[in-house]
Each structure stands twice: as structure tokens, then as C-alpha cells.
C-alpha positions as CSV (number, residue, x, y, z in Angstrom):
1,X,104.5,73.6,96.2
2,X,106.3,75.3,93.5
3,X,108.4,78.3,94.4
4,X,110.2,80.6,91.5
5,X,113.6,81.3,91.8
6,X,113.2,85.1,93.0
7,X,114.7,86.7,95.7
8,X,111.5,87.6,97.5
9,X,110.4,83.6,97.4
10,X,113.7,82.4,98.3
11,X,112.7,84.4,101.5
12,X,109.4,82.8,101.8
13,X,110.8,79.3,101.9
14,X,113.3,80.3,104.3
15,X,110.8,80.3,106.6
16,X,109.6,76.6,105.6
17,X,113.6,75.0,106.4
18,X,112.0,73.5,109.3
19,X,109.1,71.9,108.0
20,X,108.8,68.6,106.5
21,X,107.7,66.1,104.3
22,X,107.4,68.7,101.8
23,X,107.3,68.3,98.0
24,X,108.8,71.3,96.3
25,X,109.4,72.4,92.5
26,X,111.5,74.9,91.7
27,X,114.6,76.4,89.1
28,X,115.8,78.3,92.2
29,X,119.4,76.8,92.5
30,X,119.6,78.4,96.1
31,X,116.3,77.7,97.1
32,X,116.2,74.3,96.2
33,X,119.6,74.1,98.3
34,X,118.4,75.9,101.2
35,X,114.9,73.2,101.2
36,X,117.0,70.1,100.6
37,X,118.8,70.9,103.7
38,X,115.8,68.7,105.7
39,X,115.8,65.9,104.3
40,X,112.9,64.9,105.2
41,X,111.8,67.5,101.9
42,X,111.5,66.6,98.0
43,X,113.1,68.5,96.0
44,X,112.6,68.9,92.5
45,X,115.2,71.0,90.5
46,X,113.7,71.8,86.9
47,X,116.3,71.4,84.5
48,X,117.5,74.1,82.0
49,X,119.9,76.5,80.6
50,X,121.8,78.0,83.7
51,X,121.5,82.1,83.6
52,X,124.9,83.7,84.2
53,X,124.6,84.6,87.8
54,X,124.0,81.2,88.7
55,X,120.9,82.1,90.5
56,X,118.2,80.1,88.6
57,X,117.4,77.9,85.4
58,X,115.5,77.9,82.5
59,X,113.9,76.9,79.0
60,X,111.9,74.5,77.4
61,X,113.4,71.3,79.5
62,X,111.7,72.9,82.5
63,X,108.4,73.4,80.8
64,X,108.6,69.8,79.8
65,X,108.8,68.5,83.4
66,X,106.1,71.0,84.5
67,X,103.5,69.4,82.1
68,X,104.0,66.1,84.1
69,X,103.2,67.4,87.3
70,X,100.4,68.9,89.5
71,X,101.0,71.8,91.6
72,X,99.1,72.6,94.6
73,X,99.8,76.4,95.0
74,X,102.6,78.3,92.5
75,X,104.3,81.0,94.6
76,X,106.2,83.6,92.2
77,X,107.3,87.2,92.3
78,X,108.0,89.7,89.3
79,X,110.2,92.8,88.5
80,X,107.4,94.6,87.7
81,X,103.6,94.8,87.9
82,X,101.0,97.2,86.9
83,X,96.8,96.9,86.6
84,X,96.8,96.6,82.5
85,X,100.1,94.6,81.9
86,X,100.1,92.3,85.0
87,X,103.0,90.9,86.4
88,X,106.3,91.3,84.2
89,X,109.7,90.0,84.2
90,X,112.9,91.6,82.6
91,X,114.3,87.9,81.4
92,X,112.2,86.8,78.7
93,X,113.0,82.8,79.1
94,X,111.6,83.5,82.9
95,X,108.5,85.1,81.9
96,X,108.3,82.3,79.7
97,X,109.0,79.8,82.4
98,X,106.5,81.5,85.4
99,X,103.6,81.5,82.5
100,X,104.2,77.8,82.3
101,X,103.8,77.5,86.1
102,X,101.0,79.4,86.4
103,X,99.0,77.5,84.0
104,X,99.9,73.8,86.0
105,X,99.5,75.3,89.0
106,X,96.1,75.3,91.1
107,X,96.7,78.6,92.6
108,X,99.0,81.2,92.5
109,X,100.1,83.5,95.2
110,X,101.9,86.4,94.0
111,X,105.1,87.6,96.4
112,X,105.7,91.2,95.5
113,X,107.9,93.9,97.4
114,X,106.3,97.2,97.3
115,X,108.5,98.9,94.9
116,X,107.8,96.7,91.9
117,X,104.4,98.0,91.9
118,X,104.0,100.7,88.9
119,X,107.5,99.3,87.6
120,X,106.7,98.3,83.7
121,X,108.9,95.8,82.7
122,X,110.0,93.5,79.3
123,X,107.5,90.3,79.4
124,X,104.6,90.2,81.1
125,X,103.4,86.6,82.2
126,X,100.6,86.8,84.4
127,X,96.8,88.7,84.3
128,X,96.2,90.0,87.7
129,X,93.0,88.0,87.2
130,X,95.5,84.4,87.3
131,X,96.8,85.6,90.7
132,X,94.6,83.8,94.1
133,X,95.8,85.7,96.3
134,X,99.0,89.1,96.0
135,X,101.4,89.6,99.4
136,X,103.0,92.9,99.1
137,X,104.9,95.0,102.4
138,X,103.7,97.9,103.9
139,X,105.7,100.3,101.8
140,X,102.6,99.8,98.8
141,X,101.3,103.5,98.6
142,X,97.5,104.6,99.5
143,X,97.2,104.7,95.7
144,X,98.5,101.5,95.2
145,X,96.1,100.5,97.8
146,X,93.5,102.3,96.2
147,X,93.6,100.5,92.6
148,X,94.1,97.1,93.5
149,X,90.4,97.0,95.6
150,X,89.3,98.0,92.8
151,X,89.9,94.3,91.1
152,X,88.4,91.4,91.9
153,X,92.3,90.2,93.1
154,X,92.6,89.7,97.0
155,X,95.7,91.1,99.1
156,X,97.6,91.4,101.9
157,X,99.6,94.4,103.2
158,X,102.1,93.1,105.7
159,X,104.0,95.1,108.2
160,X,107.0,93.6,110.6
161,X,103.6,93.6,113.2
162,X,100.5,93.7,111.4
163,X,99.1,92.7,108.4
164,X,95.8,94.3,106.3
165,X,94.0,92.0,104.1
166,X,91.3,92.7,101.7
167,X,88.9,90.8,99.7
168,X,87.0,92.0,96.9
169,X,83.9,91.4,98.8
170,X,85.7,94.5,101.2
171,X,85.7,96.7,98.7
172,X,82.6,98.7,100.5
173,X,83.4,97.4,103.4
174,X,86.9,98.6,103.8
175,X,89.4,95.9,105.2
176,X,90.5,93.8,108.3
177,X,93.1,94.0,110.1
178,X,94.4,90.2,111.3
């Protein structure tokens, strides 16, 4: 698994502290803290350039390592996302970073709390059509809603007690509920 170092991942693997035997990537200092806690768990650290707030690394020394593995399923979140641009990122060494995981990984499920949505951003690094499958909460608007059935890009709308997926093979169908 390869998890970015975003806040809304760092979440996701939260859940995960209490499973094991798993192999994880990621420039997430905290995350890669929090997952190494089991040590029953690999963790890989990329290397890198340190950003300011201490919260993740980047750059080229990172790239390098990703070219010499194979990820299973890329987990990564953005600061911004919109239907022409795609998923964007405000630090242009992180764009640069998540584009190099998407293209090792074998799928890549995109994280994304509600209010990015619509947000334009500096870099984009991903095509909506590079993304297997989008998470977003259930503060997405019925517009929102509306546009992304329209692509070929599944997702799931999840609320503290359901969740709403849809396919593209929905799209005339409408959705189920899980």
C-alpha cells in the first residue's frame, strides 16, 4: 500500500494501526510513525527534502525509490479537484511526487473531503480518468454529485452511518445505498 502524506490518508491508516503484516510506502513522517507502531508492519519512508512543517518529504530521491517498487493500490488526497484539471496540489514538489505514485501504482483510490471539490489549485497531478475508485463525505453537493456520474470515475459518498456508491454503469440506474 502506498499512502500520501495528507491529512485525510493519515486518517485512513489510522484505522489500519491494528492490522498486520502490512507493507506500506509512504513520505508521511506521521503516518509512517503512527503504522510502525505494530511491528508486525513494513514501513517504507521515501527519502527527500523535508517540507518546513515537518509533516512530509519530497523530491527526486523519492521518485527514485518508487521506480523500484510495485504498488498494489496508491491511496492519495489533493487540495483541490475539479472535472477538467483533475486532482491538484498547492506544493509543486508534491504534485510532482503523487504523479510519480500514480503511475507505479496498480490502482489509485482518491481520499477527498467534500470541500476540495471545485477548489482549483497550483499543480495538477492526476486525470480523473487515473483515479479507480474517489471517497468523498457527505458534505459533496447534489451538483457535485451530479457531474461526477457523469464520468466514467466510480464513487462513494460516505456518511458517519451510510454510504452511497455509484458506478458508471449507475448512471441510468441511479445508485445503491450499502
Amino acid at each position: 500500500l502506498l499512502f500520501d502524506a495528507s491529512t485525510t490518508v493519515y486518517y485512513l491508516a489510522d484505522f489500519l494501526k491494528d492490522r498486520h503484516n502490512l507493507t506500506v510506502v509512504t513520505n508521511g513522517i506521521e503516518l509512517a510513525r503512527s503504522l510502525a507502531q505494530n511491528p508486525s508492519n513494513n514501513v517504507i519512508l521515501l527519502g527527500g527534502i523535508m517540507r518546513a512543517d515537518g509533516i512530509s518529504v519530497s523530491g527526486t530521491l523519492s521518485h527514485k525509490l518508487l521506480e523500484d517498487l510495485y504498488i498494489k493500490t496508491a491511496f492519495v488526497s489533493c487540495t483541490g479537484v475539479t472535472l477538467e484539471a483533475g486532482l491538484m496540489e498547492v506544493y509543486i514538489d508534491e504534485a510532482q511526487l503523487k504523479r510519480k505514485m500514480i503511475q507505479v501504482a496498480g490502482s489509485v483510490v482518491a481520499l477527498i473531503d467534500s470541500s476540495k471539490f471545485g477548489k482549483v489549485d497550483l499543480t495538477p497531478f492526476a486525470r480523473l480518468d487515473q483515479i479507480s475508485h474517489i471517497y468523498v463525505d457527505d458534505g459533496l453537493s447534489q451538483a457535485w454529485v451530479d457531474q461526477l456520474r457523469q464520468t466514467s470515475v466510480p464513487f462513494t459518498i460516505c456518511a458517519e452511518d451510510s454510504v452511497a456508491a455509484y458506478t458508471p454503469s449507475d448512471r441510468a440506474n441511479g445508485h445503491y445505498r450499502i
